[in-house]
N, C-alpha and C positions, 0 to 999 in steps of 0.2 A: 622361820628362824628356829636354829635349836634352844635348850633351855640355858646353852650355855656361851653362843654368841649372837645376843643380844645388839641391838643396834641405840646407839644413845642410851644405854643403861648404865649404872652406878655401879653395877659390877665387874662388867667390862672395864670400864673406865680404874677402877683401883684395880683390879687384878695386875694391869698393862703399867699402871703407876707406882704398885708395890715391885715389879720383878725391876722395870728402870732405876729405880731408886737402890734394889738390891743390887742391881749390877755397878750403879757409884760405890758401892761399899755402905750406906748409909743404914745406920740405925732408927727402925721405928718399931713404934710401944703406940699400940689400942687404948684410946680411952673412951670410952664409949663413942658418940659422931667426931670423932677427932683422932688424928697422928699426929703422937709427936716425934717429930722427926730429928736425926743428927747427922749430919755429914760428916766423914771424914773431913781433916783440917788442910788435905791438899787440893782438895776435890774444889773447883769453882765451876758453877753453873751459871747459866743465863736469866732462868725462870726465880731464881734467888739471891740475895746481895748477902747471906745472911748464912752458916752455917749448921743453927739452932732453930728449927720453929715448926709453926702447927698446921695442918690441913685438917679444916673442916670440909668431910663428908655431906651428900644430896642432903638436904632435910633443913640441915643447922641453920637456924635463922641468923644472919648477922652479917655486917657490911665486908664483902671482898676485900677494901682497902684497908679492912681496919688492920693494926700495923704486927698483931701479935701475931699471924698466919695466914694462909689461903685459902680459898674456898677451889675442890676438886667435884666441880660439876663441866656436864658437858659442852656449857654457855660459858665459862667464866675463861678472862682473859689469863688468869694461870692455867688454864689447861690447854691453851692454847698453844702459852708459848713453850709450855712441855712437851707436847709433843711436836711441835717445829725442833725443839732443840733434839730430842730423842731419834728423830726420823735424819737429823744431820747424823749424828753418831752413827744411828745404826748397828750398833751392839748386837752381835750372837752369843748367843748361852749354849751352854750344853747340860743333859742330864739322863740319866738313865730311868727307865720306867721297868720295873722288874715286879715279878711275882710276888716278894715279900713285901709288896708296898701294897697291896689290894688288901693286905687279913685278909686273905679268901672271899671278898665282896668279887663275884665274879659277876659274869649278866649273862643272866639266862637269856637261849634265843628266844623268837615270838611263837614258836614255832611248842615251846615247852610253857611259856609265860600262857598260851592259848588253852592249853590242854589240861585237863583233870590233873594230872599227876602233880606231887609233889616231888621239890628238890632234895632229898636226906643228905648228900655230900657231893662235894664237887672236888675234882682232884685235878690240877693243872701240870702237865710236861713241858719243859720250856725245851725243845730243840736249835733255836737257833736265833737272832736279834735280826731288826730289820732297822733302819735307818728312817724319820721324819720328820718334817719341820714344821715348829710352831709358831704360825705369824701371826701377831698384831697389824691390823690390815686399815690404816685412816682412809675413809670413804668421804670425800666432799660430792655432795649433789643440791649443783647450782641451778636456779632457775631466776626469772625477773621478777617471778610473783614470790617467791620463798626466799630471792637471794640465795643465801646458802644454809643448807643443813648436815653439818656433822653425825659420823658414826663410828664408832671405834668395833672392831668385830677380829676374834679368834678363832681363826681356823687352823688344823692340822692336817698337812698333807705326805700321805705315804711317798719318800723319793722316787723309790721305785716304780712302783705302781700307778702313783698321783692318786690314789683312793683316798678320800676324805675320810679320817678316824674324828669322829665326833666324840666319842668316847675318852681316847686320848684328853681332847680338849678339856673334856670336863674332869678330868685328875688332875691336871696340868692346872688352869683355872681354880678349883677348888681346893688341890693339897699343897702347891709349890707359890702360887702368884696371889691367895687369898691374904689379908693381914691377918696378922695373930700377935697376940699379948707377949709382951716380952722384949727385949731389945735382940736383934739378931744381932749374934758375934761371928758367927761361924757360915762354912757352904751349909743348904740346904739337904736333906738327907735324899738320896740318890742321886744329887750331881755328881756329873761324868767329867774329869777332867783327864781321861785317858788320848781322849783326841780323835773326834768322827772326821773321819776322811770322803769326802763327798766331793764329784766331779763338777765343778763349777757349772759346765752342761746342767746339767741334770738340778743342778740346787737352784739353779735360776728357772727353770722350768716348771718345778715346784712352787717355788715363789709365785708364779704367776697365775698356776690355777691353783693358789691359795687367793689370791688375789679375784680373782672371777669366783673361786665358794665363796668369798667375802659377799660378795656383790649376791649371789646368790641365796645367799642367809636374809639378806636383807629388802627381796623383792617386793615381798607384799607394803613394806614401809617405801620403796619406791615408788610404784603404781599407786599409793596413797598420792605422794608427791606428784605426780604425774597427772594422777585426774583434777588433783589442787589446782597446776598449771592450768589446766585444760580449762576449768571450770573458768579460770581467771582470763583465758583470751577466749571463751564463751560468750564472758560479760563483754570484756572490752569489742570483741567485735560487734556483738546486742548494740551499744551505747555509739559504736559508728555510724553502724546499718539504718539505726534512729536517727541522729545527725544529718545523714546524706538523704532521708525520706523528709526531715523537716528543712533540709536547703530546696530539695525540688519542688515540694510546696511554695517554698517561701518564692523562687526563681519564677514560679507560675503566677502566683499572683501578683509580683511583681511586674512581671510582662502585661498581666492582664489591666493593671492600673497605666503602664507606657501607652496599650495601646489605647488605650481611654482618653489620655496627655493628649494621644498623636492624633488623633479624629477631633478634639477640639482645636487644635492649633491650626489642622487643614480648615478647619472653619474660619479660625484669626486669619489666615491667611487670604481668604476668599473674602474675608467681610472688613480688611484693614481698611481706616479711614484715612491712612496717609502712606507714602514709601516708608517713612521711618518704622514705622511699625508692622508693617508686612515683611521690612528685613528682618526682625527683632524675633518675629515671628516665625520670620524662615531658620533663624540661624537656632533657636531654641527648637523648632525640631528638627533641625539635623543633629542636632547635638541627643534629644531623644531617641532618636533613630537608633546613634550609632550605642548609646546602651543597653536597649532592646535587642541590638543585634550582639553586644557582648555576652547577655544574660540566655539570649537563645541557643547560642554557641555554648555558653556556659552547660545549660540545660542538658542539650543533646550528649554531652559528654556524662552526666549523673549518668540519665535516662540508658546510657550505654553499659556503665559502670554497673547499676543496677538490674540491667539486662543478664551481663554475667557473675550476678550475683556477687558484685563488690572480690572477684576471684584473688585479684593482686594485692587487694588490702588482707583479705582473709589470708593469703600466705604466707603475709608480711608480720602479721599479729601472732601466728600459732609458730609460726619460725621464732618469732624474740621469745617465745614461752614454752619454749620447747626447753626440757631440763638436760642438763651436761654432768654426769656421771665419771667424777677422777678418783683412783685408788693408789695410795701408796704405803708400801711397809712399814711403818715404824720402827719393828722390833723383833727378833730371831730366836727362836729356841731348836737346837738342833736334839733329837729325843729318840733314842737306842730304846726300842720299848722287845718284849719277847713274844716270838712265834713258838705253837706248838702244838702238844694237845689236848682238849681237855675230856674228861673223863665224869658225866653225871651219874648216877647212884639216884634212879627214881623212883617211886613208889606210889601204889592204889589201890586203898583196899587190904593193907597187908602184904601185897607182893612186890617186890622189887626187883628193877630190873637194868642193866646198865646198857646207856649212850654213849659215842665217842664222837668226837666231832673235832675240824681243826681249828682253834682258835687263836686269839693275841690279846696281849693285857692292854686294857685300855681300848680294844677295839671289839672287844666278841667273837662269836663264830666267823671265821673269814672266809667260807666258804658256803656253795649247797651241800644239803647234807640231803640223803634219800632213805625212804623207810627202809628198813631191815626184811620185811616182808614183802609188799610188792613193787620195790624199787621208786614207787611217786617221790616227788622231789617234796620234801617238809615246808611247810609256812602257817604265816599265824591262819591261813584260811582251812589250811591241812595241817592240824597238829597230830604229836604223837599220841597213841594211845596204848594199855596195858590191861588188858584183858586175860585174866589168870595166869600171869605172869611172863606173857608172852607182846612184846616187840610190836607196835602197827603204828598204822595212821586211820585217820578218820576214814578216808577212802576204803579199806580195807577190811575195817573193824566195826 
């Protein structure tokens, strides 16, 4: 996972709750683990009967139902029905991501982060915009042993391209969808209300492998869930495989008392002192007989069963615990961010020396970049270097 789509996190979770609530038009004000929230007076929702009230944030000790506000964790029956109502709407946004919204906070590649040098000035050219979308992405993964577990995860995907901008996200996330102090009256500063035009192709395509980065932010917490499963029709099958070892026992010694029954009654039988009781005799072990023979039958069918290692049961258990993985969008940010170039001003040692490289706000260097000297392609295992003023890489230098 990134630092910035968290799966069942408290951040996630208001980030995605602050931009819904922004798109009702709704007023909220910080107070410490609490929002107080206002709605607009036309505005009616599901998850509220009420226009005026509070969300308590993770942490805050105190009863859900108590009647002054709600509680916004990733368990609580208000966030539930938030996001069921949210993902009905389905609301798109729009905003622009531009150069003067960084201060100059650019991201160095790994490539410069690796290497000796220092950064003295970064200078960015914006030539052109690219079009992407930011979704809020509800992840349900259901199993028999875990029932269900929720996750709420922001991904940003390039339309064009489908390259995942994580960076985006975490501006998005952190400058536009964070709470902050104050009541909001106004748009947000770089909403775009010029109008991104994007070929429904293409936007639902995006959608969808924001939808699978969703999934994919979230795998290591999956394959948690997964071995969870696993461990759970581990036991349950342990606790059959014991069961069907203590019936064959029990079927065995069973029989071996029948046949015990059945060799004294051929005795009553041989040694009756009247008809009455030689039938009596007779008819109690046919009646032995034929349970001995049910138990036998019984027997051979374990004895079978556990020949193939109990196969059909074992399929039958890791099938029902096998987990089921559903994703759907909640929520839409459509986000003009800029392409261009950017220009570092490095230095070591006293000398300085300039980089250029292509990049985009919100996402970094967008390209390979290769040394200036002997063409190698840059990374953080090849960084640059600057050795009396002159341009290299590790390789080289």
């Amino acid at each position: 996972m990134t630092d910035v789509t968290h799966a069942v996190t408290q951040s996630a979770l208001e980030a995605f709750t602050r931009e819904y609530l922004n798109d009702l038009g709704a007023a909220i004000r910080e107070n410490g683990s609490r929002w107080e929230v206002r709605l607009p007076s036309h505005v009616n929702v599901d998850f509220s009967d009420r226009h005026e009230f509070e969300i308590a944030l993770d942490g805050e000790s105190r009863d859900e139902k108590e009647e002054s506000g709600y509680v916004l964790t990733p368990e609580s029956e208000f966030t539930q029905q938030l996001l069921d109502e949210a993902a009905a709407m389905a609301t798109v946004g729009q905003l622009a991501l531009t150069d003067s919204m960084t201060d100059g906070d650019y991201r160095d590649p790994p490539w410069i982060v690796e290497s000796d040098v220092e950064v003295e000035d970064a200078v960015f050219s914006p030539y052109y915009d690219r079009t992407a979308i930011c979704v809020f992405v509800r992840i349900d993964v259901e199993t028999v042993s875990e029932y269900q577990t929720q996750f709420l995860e922001a991904v940003t995907i390039d339309v064009e391209s489908k390259d995942q901008l994580p960076g985006v996200t975490e501006i998005l996330v952190e400058e536009f969808f964070s709470p902050k102090s104050g009541w909001r009256d106004d748009i947000p500063v770089g909403s775009d209300q010029s109008g991104v035009t994007v070929a429904p192709e293409e936007l639902a395509d995006a959608i969808v492998t924001g939808q699978e980065a969703a999934v994919g932010g979230i795998q290591e917490e999956i394959d948690e869930i997964r071995q969870s499963a696993s461990r759970a029709a581990d036991s349950e099958f342990e606790e059959y495989r014991q069961l069907q070892e203590q019936r064959i026992n029990d079927h065995q010694t069973e029989i071996d008392s029948l046949s015990n029954r059945l060799q004294k009654l051929s005795s009553d039988v041989d040694g009756a002192d009247s008809q009455q009781q030689r039938v009596e005799a007779l008819e109690k072990r046919q009646e032995l007989k034929a349970e001995k023979e049910d138990l036998e039958e019984e027997l051979e069918e374990l004895l079978q069963e556990k020949e193939q290692g109990y196969a059909q049961k074992r399929q039958e258990i890791y099938r029902r615990h096998s987990i089921e993985v559903n994703t759907k969008p909640t929520a839409f940010t459509l986000v003009t961010y800029e392409r261009g170039e950017i220009e570092f001003t490095v230095a070591d040692n006293g000398r300085t020396a300039v980089m250029r490289a292509p990049y985009a706000i919100g996402a970094g260097v967008t390209d390979e970049v290769h040394c200036e000297n002997c063409n190698t392609q840059l990374s953080a295992e090849n960084p640059i270097s600057l050795v009396a003023g002159r341009l290299g890489c590790q390789s080289c230098q």
